[in-house]
Each structure stands twice: as structure tokens, then as C-alpha cells.
N, C-alpha and C positions, 0 to 999 in steps of 0.2 A: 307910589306905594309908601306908605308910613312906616316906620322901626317898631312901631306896635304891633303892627301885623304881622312881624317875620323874626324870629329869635336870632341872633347869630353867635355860633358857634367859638369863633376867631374875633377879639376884638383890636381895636388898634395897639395897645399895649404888648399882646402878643405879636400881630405882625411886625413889631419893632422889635422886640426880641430876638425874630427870625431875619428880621433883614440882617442885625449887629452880626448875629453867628454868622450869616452868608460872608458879610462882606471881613470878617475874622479868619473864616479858612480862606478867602479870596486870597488877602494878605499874607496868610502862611505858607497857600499853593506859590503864589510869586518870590515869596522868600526863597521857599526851597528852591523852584527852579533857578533865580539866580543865581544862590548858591554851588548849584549844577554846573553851571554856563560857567561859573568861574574853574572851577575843578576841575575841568575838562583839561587835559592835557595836549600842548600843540606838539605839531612835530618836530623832536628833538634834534639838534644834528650834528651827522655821522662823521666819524673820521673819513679821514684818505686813505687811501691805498696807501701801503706800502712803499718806500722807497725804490726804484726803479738798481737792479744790482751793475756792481761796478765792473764795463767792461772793457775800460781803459786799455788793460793791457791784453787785452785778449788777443789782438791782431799779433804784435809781439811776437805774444810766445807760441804761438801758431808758426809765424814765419824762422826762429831760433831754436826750435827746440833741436833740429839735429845738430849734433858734435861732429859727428865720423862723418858720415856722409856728405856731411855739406862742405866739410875743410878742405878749400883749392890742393891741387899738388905742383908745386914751381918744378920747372925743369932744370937741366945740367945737375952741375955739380951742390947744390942743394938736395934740388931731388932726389940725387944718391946717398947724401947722409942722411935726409929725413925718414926717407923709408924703413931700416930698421929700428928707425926708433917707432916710426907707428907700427910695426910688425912687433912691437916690445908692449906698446900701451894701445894696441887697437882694443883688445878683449875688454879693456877697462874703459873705454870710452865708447863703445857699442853697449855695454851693460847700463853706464848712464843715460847712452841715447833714448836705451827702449824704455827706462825710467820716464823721463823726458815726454815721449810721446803716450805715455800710459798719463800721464799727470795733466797732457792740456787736452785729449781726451775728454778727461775727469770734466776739468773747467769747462768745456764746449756743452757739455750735457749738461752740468747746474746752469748754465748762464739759459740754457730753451724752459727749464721747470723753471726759472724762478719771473722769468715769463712770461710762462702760462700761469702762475701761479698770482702773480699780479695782473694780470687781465681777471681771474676769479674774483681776486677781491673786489675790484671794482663792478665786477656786472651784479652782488650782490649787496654793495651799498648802495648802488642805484634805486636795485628792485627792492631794499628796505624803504629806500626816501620815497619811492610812488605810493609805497603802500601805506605807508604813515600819512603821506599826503592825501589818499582816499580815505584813512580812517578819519581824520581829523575832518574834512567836508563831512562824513558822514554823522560826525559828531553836532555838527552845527546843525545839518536838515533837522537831526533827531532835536533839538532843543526847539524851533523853527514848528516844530510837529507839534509838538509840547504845549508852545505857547498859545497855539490855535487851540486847544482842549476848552480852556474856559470861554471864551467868545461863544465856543459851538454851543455848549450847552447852557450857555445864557442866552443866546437865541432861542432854545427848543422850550427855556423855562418861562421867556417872553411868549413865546407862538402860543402855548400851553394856556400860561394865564389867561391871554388876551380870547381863547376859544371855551373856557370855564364861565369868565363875563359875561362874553357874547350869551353862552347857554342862560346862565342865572337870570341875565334879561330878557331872552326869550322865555323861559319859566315864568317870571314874573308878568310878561307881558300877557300870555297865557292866562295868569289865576286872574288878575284883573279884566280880562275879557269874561271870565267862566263869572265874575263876581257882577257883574252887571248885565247877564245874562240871568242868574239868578236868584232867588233870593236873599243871596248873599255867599261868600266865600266858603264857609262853614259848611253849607250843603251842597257846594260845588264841588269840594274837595272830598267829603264825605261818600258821594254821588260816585265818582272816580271811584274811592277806594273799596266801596262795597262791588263793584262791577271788575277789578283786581282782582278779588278777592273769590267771587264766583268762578272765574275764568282758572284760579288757581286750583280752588275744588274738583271742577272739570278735567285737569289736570292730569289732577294725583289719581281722581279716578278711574283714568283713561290710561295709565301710569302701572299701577295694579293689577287691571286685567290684561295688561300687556305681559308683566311678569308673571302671573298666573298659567297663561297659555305658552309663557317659553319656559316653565318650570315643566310643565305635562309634554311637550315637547320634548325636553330634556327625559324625563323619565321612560317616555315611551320608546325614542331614541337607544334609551341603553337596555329596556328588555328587548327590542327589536334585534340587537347585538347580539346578544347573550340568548336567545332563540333561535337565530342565526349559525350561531358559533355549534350549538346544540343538533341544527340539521346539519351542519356538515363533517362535523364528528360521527352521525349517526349515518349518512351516505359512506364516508371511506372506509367503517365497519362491515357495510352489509357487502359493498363492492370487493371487500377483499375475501370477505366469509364467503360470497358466491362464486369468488374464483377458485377457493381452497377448495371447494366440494366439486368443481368442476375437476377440479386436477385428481384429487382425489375417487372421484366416480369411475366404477369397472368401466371398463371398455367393450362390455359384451350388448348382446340385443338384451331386451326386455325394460322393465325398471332399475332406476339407477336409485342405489339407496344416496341419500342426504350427506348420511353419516357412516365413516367409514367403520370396521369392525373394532378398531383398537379404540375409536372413542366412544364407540357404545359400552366397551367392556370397563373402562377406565376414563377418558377424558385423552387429553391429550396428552404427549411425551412429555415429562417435565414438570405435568400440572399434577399437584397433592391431589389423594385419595383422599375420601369423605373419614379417611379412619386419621389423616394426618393431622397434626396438633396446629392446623394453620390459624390466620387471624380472626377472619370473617367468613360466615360460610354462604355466601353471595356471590354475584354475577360479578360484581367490580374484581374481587378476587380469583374468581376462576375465570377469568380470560374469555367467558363466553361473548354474546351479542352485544350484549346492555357494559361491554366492560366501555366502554366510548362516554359513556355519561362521566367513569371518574377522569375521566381524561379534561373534559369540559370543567370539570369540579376544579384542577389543578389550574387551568388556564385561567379560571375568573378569580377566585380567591388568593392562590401562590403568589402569583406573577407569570410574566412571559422569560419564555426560554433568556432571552439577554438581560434581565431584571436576575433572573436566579443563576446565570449565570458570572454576573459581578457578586455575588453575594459567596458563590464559592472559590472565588481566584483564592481568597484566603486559605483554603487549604493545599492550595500547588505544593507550598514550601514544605506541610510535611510529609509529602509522599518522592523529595526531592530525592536526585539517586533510586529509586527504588524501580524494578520492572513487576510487569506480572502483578494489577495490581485490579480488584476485584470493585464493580462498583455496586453493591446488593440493593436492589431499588433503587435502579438506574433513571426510572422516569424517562423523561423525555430525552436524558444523552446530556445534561447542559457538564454536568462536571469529567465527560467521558472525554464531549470534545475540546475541554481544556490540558486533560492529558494527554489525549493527541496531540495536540500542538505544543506541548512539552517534548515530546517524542515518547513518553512513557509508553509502555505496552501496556493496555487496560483490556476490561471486557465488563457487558454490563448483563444483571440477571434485575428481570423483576414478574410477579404473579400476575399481572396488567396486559393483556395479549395486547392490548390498543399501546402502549405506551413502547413493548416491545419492538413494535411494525412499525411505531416510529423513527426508533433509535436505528433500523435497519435501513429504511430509508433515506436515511444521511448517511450510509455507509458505514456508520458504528458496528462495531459487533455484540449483541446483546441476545440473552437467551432466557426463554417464558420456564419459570420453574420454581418452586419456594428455595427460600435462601440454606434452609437443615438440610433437604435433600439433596441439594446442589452441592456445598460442601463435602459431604458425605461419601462423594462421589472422585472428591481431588485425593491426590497422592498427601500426604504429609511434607510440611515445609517445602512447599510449590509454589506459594504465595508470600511476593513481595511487599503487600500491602490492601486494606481491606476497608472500604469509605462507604458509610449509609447514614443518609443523611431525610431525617423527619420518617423511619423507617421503623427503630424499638417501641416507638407506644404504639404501635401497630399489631404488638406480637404479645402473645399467653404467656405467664410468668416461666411456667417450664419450658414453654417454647425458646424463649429470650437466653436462660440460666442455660440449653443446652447449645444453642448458637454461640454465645461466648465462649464456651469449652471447645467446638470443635472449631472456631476463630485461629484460637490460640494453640490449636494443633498444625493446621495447614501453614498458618506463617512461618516464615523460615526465621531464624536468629537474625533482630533488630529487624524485623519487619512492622510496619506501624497499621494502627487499628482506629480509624475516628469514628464518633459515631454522632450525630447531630441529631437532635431534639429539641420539643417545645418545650421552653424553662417555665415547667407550672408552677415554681417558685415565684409568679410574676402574675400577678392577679389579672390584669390585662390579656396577656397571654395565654393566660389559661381559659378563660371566657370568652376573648375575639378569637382564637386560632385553631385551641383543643377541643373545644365543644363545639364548633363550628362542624367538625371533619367527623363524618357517621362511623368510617371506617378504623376510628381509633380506639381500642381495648381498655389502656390502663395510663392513667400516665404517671410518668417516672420523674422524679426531684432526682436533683445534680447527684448529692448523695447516695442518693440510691443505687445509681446506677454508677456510679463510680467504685461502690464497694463491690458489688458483681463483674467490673470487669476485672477489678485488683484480684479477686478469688477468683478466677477463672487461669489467674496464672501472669496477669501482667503486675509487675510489682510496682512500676515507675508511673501511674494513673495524673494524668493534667484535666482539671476542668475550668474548661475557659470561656467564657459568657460571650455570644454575642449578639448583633440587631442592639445595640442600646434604645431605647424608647426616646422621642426627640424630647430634648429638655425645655423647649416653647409648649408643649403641650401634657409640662407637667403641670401638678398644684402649683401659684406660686407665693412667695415671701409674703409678708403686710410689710411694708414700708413703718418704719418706730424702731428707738430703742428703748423702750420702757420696757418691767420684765412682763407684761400682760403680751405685746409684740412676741419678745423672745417666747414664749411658753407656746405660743398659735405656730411658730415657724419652724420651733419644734416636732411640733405633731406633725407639720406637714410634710417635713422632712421623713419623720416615721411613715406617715403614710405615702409617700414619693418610692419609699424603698420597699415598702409592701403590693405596690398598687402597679409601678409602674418604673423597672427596673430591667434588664433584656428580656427581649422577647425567644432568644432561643442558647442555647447551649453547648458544648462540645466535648466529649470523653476523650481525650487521644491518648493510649498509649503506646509502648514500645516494645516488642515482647526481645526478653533477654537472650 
């Protein structure tokens, strides 16, 4: 094959470049290693033991130390003078004796510790010099290990090259078979590329309606779910409705009515008359059959109970210390059974029969009834604390204006009152969450309801934002510092704080 017919990329000027640089850090790798090898420290060495201690006279004073005791007594007439004289200086030379014996005592004992104490030292400059001595081999394998790096991979870049060649000449050996095959190179190669080129189309086609039917897959998958989720909300509704009415049903012969007499006259115990100022005047609020569908509503748009669960740990701290503490649109129990495991004493009410029989079913204790009438109904300052959360846009302005008043009757001095709502200050939120949900009336700005619950009697009012909006899925900067940049990052800054700002909010106050 001729240089005319193949461009190359790499010419020899270049591959000299790169050899210079290879064999430049070659030279600096070996530098540095030597320098290594040199640096390495050998093993230094250690003193002696200690002098071994002086026990010369030890035997000695071992066998002399008695005075009294050991002095011969000569017979006759010696004997007889000496005796009152040791009868004169016995007491004074028995006094030095036990001296004496207190003293090589002393020395018998230092001469075993100093001993032992030289046998220590020396079993621990031993066991430094092995240790030094295995640092020090291990210091040489490690350079040894080292040394082998470059070889290795100048083999891998040899094996490398040498199967790059191999390929390029089989390449080449290839187009000149395809070039004398046909009419020349130009349509041999051409020929290939258009036949790529199909198979690639093919592909992407094949590619697309792959993804198309795992999109509808996908879709069909989650209303399968969420139809799912819908019959079996609407089975544990009718299973508990047709136990009540059994329990409920006379026990005489004949027909058994449905419905027992207090809920034809009325509804049930607890649930608002059609004269009371409730929110909505529907099946979700009155606890009837169809109340199972808001139950379904919570589960697919809220979250799951452990989703809205971590989302309320945050208000443990202020209902800390408190007992007796009310939860008014309780829902499913998720902040009830956080107080339980506080130890707090709680109780949950909510208008939701379905949401009720659930929070019963976990053992909660919770009761079907509007949150005015329920109130209404407690002694004055009974209550340690009072949490409704995503509950006030649910409710009539007079409704709301007369629940904050009788809030702030029932609590007792420094009982705390939160109340959790969607922050429609937050254009986001007001359009994905509030207008989402049928059974919402009005909705209320931070301010608003902050000044309703300060007039209602709490004086000390906190409004405290929160859900932040994730700040990857705000507007973001233009990259410039020119003032045309500054002025765009501006507004979008403006509109970041319009648009998309927390998603919900929190009233808490303290009543004095």
C-alpha cells in the first residue's frame, strides 16, 4: 500500500516527541526511586542493657548483720564480768541488730527488682532489633517491587503496540483484497460504509419502538397501581360498613333495617349536621361509603405514611414536655405515632370515617367528628397541645376564626398550638398541591393566618417555612459578568422567589 492512499495522523516527528517524554519520566521515575533506596533508613543500633547491680557484698552482710545474737559468751571468770555489761548495753545493741536486719532485707529485695529489671530491658531491645530488622527487609522488597513497575508496563506497552500493527496490517491487508476485488478502493470502502450505515438505521429503529412499548408499559404499570390501590381501599370500606350494620342490626325476626335509627335521624355520633359550618359537604367529609377514595387521594399524591412521617419528626421538639396533646386531622396516625414513641399522651380526631379505622387499627386512639364540635365538647385548659397539619385551607373563614378561639380556650398556660399548611405564597405550590386537592375551600398566606391566630389570643406567633423547593430544579444563573448577565440573574432570582420558594408552612404558637 502507497502513503497516498492512507493519511497518517502521527508522524515521525511526533512519535519522537513522545519517545523523548517517555524516556524523560523514565529517567525521573529512576531518579526518584534511587533517591528512595538511598533514604531508606537501616537498622540503627540499640544500647545495652543496663549494668548488671553490685552484689559484692551482699553475702557479707547477709552472714554479719547480727550484733547480739551472734557474740560467743567465754566461760569462767570472763563470763562473769561480761555479762552485766551486756545486761547494760544488750537493749542498745539488739536496737542496732533489728536495724541491721531491716537494712540487708532492704538490699535482698533491690538486688531480685534490679534483676528483673535488667532481664526487661534486654528482652525489649531484642524485640526492637528484630523489628527493625524486619522493617528494614521489608523496606528493600518494597524498592525491589518498585523497580519491577516500569519493566511491567513496558511490556504491556510493547504487547499493545505490537497487536495495534498486527491489526492496522490486517486492515490494510483487508482494503487491498476489497481493492482488487473491485473497482477500486473508493467503492469498496464506500460499499462497507453505506451497509453500516443501514444496519445503524435499523437500529435506532428497532431502538425506539423498544422504548415506546417500555414507556406504555411503564404507564400502564402505574395506573394498574393506582386502580389497584383504589379496589382495595374500596373492599376494606364496604367489609367494615357491612360488619357495622351487622352489629348494628336488631336481633328480632322479620327485616333488618341497614341503617340504624340514630343515623337516619342524624349521621353518626360525632359526624356534623348538614346545619354545621363544616368544609365540604360530601361523602369524603362525612365519613360515608365513598369516604375511601380521599383516603386513595392521600396515598398517591401526599406520600406514604413513612414519607410524611419523616417530614413531621420536625415538630416532636415543640410539643416536647407536653401531655394531652390533640392531633385534629389525624389522617392516617403518621404524627400520632411519633408521639407515641415520645411517650407523649395524644389522641387523634379527624371527619375521614376511612382515615379514622385506620389510625384504630394500629392501635392509635382516634375519633370520627369535626374538629368545632369536638373542642366544644373538652373542659377548658385540658389540653397540652394542639397539631393540624395540611387541615386550615380545608375549613370556612368563620369556621377557622371560631376554631382558633376555642384552640386558645382549651389549652392550658404554655400549651403550644401548630398548624401546618400549603404556603400559596409559592406559585409551585399553590398550583401543584392546592389546586390539586377538591376538598380545599380557601387558601390562606403565612400572614394571614398568623394574624388570626395572634388575635385569637396567642401573642408570641412563629411562621416558619418549610419543604424548601430543590434548588437543582430552580431557574438557574447565565454564566457572564457583564451587566446584560447581571440584570437576567436578577430576575431570575426574582422569579426563583416567586415561583418557587417552600412548599408548605407552619404557624406555632405558645399560649401565655
Amino acid at each position: 500500500m502507497s502513503d497516498a492512499r492512507f493519511s497518517r495522523s502521527i508522524d515521525k516527528a511526533h512519535l519522537a516527541r513522545l519517545k523523548a517524554a517517555r524516556e524523560e519520566a523514565d529517567a525521573a521515575y529512576n531518579a526518584a526511586l534511587s533517591a528512595l533506596d538511598a533514604a531508606l533508613p537501616g537498622a540503627p543500633s540499640l544500647p545495652h542493657p543496663a549494668a548488671p547491680a553490685d552484689e559484692a557484698q551482699v553475702t557479707v552482710l547477709n552472714e554479719r548483720y547480727a550484733v547480739l545474737s551472734g557474740l560467743p559468751m567465754p566461760g569462767g571468770l570472763k563470763g562473769l564480768l561480761l555479762r552485766p555489761v551486756l545486761a547494760l548495753v544488750g537493749p542498745y545493741l539488739a536496737r542496732q541488730e533489728a536495724f541491721n536486719a531491716a537494712l540487708v532485707d532492704h538490699v535482698n529485695r533491690n538486688v531480685a527488682a534490679e534483676r528483673s529489671v535488667r532481664a526487661s530491658q534486654a528482652a525489649v531491645i531484642e524485640t526492637l532489633r528484630i523489628e527493625l530488622e524486619r522493617l528494614a527487609t521489608f523496606h528493600s522488597a518494597l524498592i525491589v517491587y518498585l523497580q519491577q513497575l516500569t519493566p511491567y508496563v513496558d511490556t504491556k506497552d510493547h504487547e499493545f503496540d505490537g497487536l495495534a500493527t498486527r491489526r492496522v496490517e490486517d486492515v490494510g491487508d483487508a482494503i487491498d483484497t476489497l481493492h482488487h476485488r473491485t473497482v477500486g478502493p473508493g467503492g469498496a470502502i464506500s460499499g462497507v460504509g453505506d451497509e453500516l450505515n443501514k444496519r445503524l438505521e435499523r437500529l435506532a429503529v428497532h431502538e425506539h419502538r423498544f422504548e415506546a412499548r417500555v414507556a406504555a408499559l411503564d404507564a400502564a404499570h402505574t395506573q394498574l397501581a393506582q386502580s389497584l390501590g383504589v379496589v382495595t381501599r374500596a373492599t376494606q370500606t364496604l367489609k367494615r360498613e357491612v360488619e357495622r350494620i351487622v352489629e348494628h342490626a336488631p336481633a328480632v325476626g322479620g327485616r333488618q333495617s341497614a341503617v340504624t335509627d340514630a343515623e337516619t335521624a342524624g349521621g353518626r355520633a360525632g359526624s356534623p349536621s348538614p346545619a354545621d359550618p363544616v368544609t365540604v359537604d360530601n361523602s369524603f367529609a362525612r365519613g360515608g361509603i365513598e369516604s375511601f377514595k380521599y383516603v386513595g387521594f392521600e396515598d398517591q399524591f401526599r406520600g406514604s405514611t413513612t414519607v410524611i412521617g419523616e417530614r413531621l419528626k420536625d415538630y416532636l421538639p415543640v410539643f416536647a414536655g407536653q401531655q394531652d396533646v390533640l392531633d385534629i386531622g389525624c389522617g392516617r396516625g403518621e404524627f400520632l405515632e411519633l408521639l407515641r414513641q415520645q411517650g407523649t399522651r395524644s389522641r387523634g380526631l379527624d371527619i375521614n370515617h376511612e382515615m379514622v379505622e385506620e389510625c384504630r387499627q394500629r392501635g392509635l386512639e382516634a375519633t370520627e367528628g369535626d374538629a368545632l364540635g369536638y373542642l366544644g365538647g373538652l373542659p377548658d385548659e385540658s389540653l397540652g397541645g394542639i397539631f393540624a397539619a395540611q387541615v386550615v385551607e380545608h375549613l370556612q373563614p368563620d369556621y377557622l376564626v371560631a376554631l382558633l378561639q376555642r384552640a386558645h380556650d382549651v389549652l392550658r398556660p404554655g400549651g403550644m398550638l401548630a398548624l401546618e399548611t400549603v404556603n400559596v405564597a409559592c406559585w409551585f405550590a399553590f398550583f401543584q398541591s392546592y389546586v390539586r386537592d377538591i376538598t380545599h375551600v380557601r387558601p390562606l398566606h403565612p400572614e394571614t393566618l398568623a394574624y388570626f391566630v395572634r388575635a385569637s389570643g396567642f401573642p408570641h406567633v412563629d411562621v416558619q417555612f418549610r419543604s424548601p423547593y430543590p434548588e437543582a430544579h430552580k431557574l438557574q444563573h447565565v454564566p457572564g459578568g457583564d451587566a446584560l448577565h447581571y440584570a437576567v440573574n436578577a430576575n431570575v432570582d426574582k422569579l426563583n422567589s416567586l415561583l418557587f420558594t417552600h412548599l408548605d408552612y407552619a404557624v406555632i404558637a405558645r399560649k401565655p
